[in-house]
Structures are given as structure tokens and as C-alpha cells.
C-alpha positions as CSV (number, residue, x, y, z in Angstrom):
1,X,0.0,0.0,0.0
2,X,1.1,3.5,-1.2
3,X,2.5,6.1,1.9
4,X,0.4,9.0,2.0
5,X,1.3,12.0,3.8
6,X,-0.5,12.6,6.9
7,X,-0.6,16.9,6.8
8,X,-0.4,17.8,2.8
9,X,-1.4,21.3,2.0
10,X,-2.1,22.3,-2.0
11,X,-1.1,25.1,-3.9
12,X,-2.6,26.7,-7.1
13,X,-0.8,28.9,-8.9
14,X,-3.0,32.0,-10.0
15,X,-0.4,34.4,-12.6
16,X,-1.1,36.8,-15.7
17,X,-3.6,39.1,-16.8
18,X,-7.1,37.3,-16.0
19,X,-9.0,37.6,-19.4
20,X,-12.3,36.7,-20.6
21,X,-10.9,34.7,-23.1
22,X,-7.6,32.8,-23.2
23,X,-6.0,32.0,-26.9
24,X,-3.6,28.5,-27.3
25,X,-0.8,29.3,-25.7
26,X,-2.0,32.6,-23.9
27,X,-0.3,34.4,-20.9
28,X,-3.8,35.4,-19.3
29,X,-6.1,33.1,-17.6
30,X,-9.7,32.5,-16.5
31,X,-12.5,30.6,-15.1
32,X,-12.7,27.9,-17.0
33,X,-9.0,27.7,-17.5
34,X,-8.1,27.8,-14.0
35,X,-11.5,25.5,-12.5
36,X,-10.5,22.0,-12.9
37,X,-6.9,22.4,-10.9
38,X,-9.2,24.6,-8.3
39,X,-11.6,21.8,-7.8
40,X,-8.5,19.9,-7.2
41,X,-7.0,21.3,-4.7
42,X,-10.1,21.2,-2.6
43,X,-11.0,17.6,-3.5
44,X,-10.9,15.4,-0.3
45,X,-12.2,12.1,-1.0
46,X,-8.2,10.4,-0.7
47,X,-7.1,13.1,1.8
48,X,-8.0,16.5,3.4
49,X,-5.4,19.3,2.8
50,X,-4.6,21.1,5.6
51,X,-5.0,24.4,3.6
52,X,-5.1,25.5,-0.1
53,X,-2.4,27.8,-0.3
54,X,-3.1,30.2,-3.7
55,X,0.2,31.9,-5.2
56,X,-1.1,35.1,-6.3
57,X,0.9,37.5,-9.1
58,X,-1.7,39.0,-11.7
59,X,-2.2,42.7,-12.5
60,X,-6.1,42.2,-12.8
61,X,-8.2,42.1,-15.9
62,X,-11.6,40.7,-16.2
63,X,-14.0,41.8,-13.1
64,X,-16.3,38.8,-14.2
65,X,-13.5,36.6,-14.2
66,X,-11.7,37.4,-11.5
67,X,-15.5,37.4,-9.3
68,X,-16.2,33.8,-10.8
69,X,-12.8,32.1,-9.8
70,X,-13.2,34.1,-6.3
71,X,-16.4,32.7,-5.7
72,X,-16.0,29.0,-6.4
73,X,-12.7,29.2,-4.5
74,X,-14.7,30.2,-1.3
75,X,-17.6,28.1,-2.1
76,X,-15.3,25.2,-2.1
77,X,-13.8,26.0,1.1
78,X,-17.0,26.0,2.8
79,X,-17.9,23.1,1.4
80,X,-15.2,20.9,2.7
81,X,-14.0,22.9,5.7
82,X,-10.7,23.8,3.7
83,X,-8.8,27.0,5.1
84,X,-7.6,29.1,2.2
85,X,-4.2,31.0,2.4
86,X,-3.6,33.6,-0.3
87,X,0.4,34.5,-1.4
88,X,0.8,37.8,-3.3
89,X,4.2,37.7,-4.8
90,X,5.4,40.6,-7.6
91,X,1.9,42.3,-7.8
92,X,-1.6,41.3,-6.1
93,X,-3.6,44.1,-7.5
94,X,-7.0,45.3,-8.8
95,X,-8.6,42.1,-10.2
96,X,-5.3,40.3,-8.8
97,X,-6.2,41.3,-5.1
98,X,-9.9,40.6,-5.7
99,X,-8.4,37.0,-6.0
100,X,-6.9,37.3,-3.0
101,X,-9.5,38.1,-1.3
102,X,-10.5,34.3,-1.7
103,X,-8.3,33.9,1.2
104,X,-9.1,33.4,5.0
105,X,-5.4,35.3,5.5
106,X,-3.9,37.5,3.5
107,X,0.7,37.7,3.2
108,X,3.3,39.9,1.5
109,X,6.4,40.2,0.5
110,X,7.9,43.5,1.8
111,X,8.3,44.4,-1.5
112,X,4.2,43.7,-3.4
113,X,2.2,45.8,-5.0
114,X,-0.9,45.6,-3.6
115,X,-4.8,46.7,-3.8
116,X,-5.5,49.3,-6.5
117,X,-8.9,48.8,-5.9
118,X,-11.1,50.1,-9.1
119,X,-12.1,49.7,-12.3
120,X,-11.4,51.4,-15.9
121,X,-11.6,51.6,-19.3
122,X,-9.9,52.7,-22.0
123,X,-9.5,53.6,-25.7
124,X,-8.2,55.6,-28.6
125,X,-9.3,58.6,-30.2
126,X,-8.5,58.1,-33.6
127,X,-11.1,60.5,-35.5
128,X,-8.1,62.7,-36.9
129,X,-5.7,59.8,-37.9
130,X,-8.4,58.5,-40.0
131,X,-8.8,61.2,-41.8
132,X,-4.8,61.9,-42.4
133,X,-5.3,58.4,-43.8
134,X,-8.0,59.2,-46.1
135,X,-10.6,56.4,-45.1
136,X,-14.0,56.9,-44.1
137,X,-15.5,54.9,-41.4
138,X,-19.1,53.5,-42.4
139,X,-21.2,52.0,-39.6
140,X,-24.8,50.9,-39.4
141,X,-26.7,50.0,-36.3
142,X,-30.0,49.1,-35.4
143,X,-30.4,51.0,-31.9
144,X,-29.1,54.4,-31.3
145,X,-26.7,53.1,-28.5
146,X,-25.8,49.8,-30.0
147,X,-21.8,51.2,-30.4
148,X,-21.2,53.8,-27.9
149,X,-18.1,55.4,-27.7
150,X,-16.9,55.5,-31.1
151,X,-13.5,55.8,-31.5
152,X,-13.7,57.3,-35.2
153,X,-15.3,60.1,-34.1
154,X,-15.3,62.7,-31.6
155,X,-16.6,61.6,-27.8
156,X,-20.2,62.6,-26.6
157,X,-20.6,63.0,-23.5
158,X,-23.6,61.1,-22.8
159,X,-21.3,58.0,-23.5
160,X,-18.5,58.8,-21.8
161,X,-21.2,59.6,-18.6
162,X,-23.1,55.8,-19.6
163,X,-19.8,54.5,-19.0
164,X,-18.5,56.0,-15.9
165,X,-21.6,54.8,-14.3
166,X,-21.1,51.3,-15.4
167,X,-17.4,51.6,-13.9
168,X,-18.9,53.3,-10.5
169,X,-21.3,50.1,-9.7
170,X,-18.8,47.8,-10.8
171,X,-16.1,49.8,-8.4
172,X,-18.7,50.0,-5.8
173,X,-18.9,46.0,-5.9
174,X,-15.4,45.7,-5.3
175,X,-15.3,48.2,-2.7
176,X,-18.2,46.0,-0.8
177,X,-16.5,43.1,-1.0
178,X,-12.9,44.3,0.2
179,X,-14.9,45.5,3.5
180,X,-16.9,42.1,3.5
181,X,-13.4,39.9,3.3
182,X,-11.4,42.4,5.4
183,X,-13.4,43.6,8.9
184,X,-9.9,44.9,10.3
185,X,-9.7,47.2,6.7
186,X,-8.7,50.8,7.7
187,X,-12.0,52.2,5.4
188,X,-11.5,55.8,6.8
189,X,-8.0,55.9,4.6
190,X,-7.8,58.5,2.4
191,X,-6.7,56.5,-0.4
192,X,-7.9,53.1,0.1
193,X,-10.9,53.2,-2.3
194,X,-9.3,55.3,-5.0
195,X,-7.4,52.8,-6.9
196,X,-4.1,53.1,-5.5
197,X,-0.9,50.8,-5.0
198,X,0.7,49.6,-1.4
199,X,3.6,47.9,-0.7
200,X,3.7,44.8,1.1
201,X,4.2,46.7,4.7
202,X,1.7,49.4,4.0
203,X,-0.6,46.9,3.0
204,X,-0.6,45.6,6.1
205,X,-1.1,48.3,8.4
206,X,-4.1,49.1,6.4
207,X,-5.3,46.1,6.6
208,X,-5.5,44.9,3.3
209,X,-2.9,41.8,4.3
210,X,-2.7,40.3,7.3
211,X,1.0,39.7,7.4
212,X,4.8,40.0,5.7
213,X,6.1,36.5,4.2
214,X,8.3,35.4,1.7
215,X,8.1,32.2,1.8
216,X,5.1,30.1,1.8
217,X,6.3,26.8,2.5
218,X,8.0,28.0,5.6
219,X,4.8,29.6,6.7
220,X,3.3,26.1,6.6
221,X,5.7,24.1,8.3
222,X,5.0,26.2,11.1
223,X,1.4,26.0,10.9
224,X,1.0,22.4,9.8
225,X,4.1,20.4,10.9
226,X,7.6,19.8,9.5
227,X,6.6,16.8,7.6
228,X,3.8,18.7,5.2
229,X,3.6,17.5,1.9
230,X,3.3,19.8,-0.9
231,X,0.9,19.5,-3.7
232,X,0.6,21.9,-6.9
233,X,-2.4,22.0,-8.6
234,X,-1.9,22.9,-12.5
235,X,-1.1,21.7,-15.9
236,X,2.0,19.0,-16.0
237,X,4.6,20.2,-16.8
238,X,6.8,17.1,-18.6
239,X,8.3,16.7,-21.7
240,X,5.2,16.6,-23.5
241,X,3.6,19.6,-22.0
242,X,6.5,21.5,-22.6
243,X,6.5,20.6,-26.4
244,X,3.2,22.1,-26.4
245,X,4.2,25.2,-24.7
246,X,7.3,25.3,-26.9
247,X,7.1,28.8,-28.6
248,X,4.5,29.9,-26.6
249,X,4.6,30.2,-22.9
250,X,7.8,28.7,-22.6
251,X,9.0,31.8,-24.6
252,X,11.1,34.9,-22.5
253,X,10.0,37.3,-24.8
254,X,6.6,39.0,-25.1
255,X,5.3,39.3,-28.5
256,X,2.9,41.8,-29.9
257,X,-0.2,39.7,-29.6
258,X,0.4,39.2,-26.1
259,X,0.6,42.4,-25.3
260,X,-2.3,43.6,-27.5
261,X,-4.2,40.9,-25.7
262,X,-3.1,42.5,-22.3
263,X,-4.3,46.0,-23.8
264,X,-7.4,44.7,-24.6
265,X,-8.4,43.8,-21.0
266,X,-7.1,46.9,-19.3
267,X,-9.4,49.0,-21.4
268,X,-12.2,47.6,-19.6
269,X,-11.6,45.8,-16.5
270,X,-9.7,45.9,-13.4
């Protein structure tokens, strides 16, 4: 008969912009990319984790996205009685910290980036470049509002007012639940709400995090017992897998697409 390890905590790696959509080989990820390795770090029918640790490093991106993976993180944990322990590393912010807010605690590295809690959009103006370029921009619509915000032609303010009230509820979401997940939040600072950064100290005397650490598996041995097993949650990463990768994610370099596809999200998002 196999050994098992008696105290075994899981991790799942949560890293890149979180997008609605995720092409072959993408740097972003979502729900449905991200759900089956979530569902298996809860899953306790062999053994029960002492904790599912989630390693946090994403600038934000999709609100929708980033709401859907929180809430069937915690819905799992409820479920099986499973502590959840959230790591930011480089960057935990806007939809990145939303994730975060998945867990029961909260750590940083001294040196995170942190919160930026709000929402945007953005786009181009382009209504003189097209007409350097000689081209005319035709466009048809049945509904007056069906394309707001045209970016061939100059902005009207009725769209640019439709959209800052879509951006206010969805910022007023976020805002609700930050002060749902964190009771101890300082909510009277100045600059909490507004969308701004925190390092990994200030972070914490807000409130936002609940402590400084660098390293996770220390943290655990300490909680959970010398002996704690280890288990990461996510894609294989053998010969095969890397094949597959070969080119794409295995690549140093960012290419154009990936960072069109990063610009993409950020003009509507976190």
C-alpha cells in the first residue's frame, strides 16, 4: 500500500492578466481555464489538505473573471471545511487582489504591489488619424446606443457619462466586498478606495494583508508540521507539456499579440 502523507497542503498557482478569453498558448487566464486544478485542490475524498495555499501574481483584468474564480474558491472551502491561504508575490492588484480576497489570511512580500482597488476603461481617439489616412468609417446600427463610444469620431458625453456609471457600480462591488473579506480594513483611509498601489508593509497596516512573508512553505511548516507535503495543482509540466508550450509560454520574450491581448483587457476591467 502506497504512503500518504498525513498533513499535505495544495497550492494553485493564479499568474497573468485574468482575461475573458484565453487563446492557445496565452499568458492570461480565466475561469474555465483555472477551475479544474481549483476543484482539485479542494477535492478530499483520498485526503484532506490542511489548507489550499493560492500563489497570487496578476495585474487584474476581467471583473467577471476574477468574481467567478473568487467565488467557487470560497464556495469550495465552505464546502469541505478547507482554510484558504492567499500568497501575493510581484503584484496582487485590482482584479489580482480581488483573488486574493479568496483567502481566510492575506501575506506579502515587503516588497508587493498591492490593492489598486477600481475599475477602468480605456480607448483611442483616432477621428483625426483617419482622416490623415483618407478612409472613411461607415457603420450601421439598429439601436441608437448599440456602439457607444466611437473611437472614429469625436466623444459625446452622454457615452463617456453611460460609462462612468457602469465603472462606478462595478467599483462600488469591489469596494463592498474588500470590507466584507477584510473587517480589520482601515475604510477611513484617504486613499484606500481610490485605486491606489501599497507595498507589502503598508498593506498591512491598512489592513489589506494580514501579514509580511516570503516564503510560503515556511509559513506552513510552522502552521501544519515539519513533515507537510506539498501539492501543486496545474497543468503537467513534462516533456510533452513543454513541447506544447514550446514557442508559446515557454517563450522569454513578449510578442505583440500578447501584449495587444493585455491592452485589450485593461481598457475595460480591473
Amino acid at each position: 500500500m502506497p504512503w500518504t502523507a498525513k498533513n499535505v497542503v495544495r497550492v494553485v498557482r493564479l499568474q497573468g492578466m485574468i482575461t475573458p478569453e484565453t487563446r492557445p498558448g496565452g499568458r492570461g487566464f480565466n475561469f474555465l481555464k483555472v477551475e479544474k486544478h481549483i476543484e482539485q485542490a479542494f477535492d478530499i475524498k483520498k485526503i484532506k489538505p490542511k489548507a489550499v495555499c493560492l500563489e497570487i501574481n496578476s495585474r487584474g483584468g476581467s471583473p467577471v473573471q476574477s468574481s467567478l474564480i473568487f467565488h467557487r474558491i470560497r464556495t469550495l472551502s465552505k464546502e469541505n471545511g478547507v482554510p484558504v491561504l492567499s500568497f501575493a508575490e510581484d503584484v496582487a492588484a485590482s482584479g489580482g487582489y480581488w483573488l486574493a480576497l479568496a483567502g481566510d489570511e492575506i501575506f506579502v512580500d515587503p516588497n508587493s504591489v498591492v490593492g489598486n482597488i477600481g475599475a477602468l476603461y480605456g480607448t483611442f481617439g483616432m477621428e483625426e488619424t483617419i482622416k490623415k489616412l483618407g478612409l472613411e468609417w461607415r457603420l450601421v446600427t439598429a439601436g441608437e446606443n448599440k456602439f457607444r463610444n466611437d473611437p472614429f469620431k469625436p466623444q459625446k458625453q452622454q457615452d463617456v457619462d453611460f460609462l462612468q456609471n457602469i465603472l462606478n457600480q462595478i467599483h462600488l462591488n469591489f469596494i463592498n466586498m474588500v470590507k466584507e473579506r477584510r473587517p480589520t480594513l482601515d475604510a477611513t483611509h484617504k486613499t484606500v478606495f481610490t485605486g491606489d498601489y501599497f507595498t507589502g508593509g503598508d498593506a498591512v497596516s491598512i489592513g489589506l494583508a494580514d501579514g509580511i512573508c516570503s516564503d510560503m512553505k515556511a509559513l506552513c511548516r510552522d502552521r501544519f508540521g515539519k513533515d507537510v507535503k506539498f501539492e501543486r495543482c496545474e497543468p503537467p509540466k513534462g516533456f510533452l507539456s513543454g513541447l506544447k508550450n514550446f514557442g508559446s509560454e515557454a517563450r522569454v520574450e513578449i510578442s505583440m499579440n500578447d501584449a495587444l491581448e493585455e491592452l485589450a483587457v485593461k481598457q475595460q476591467g480591473f
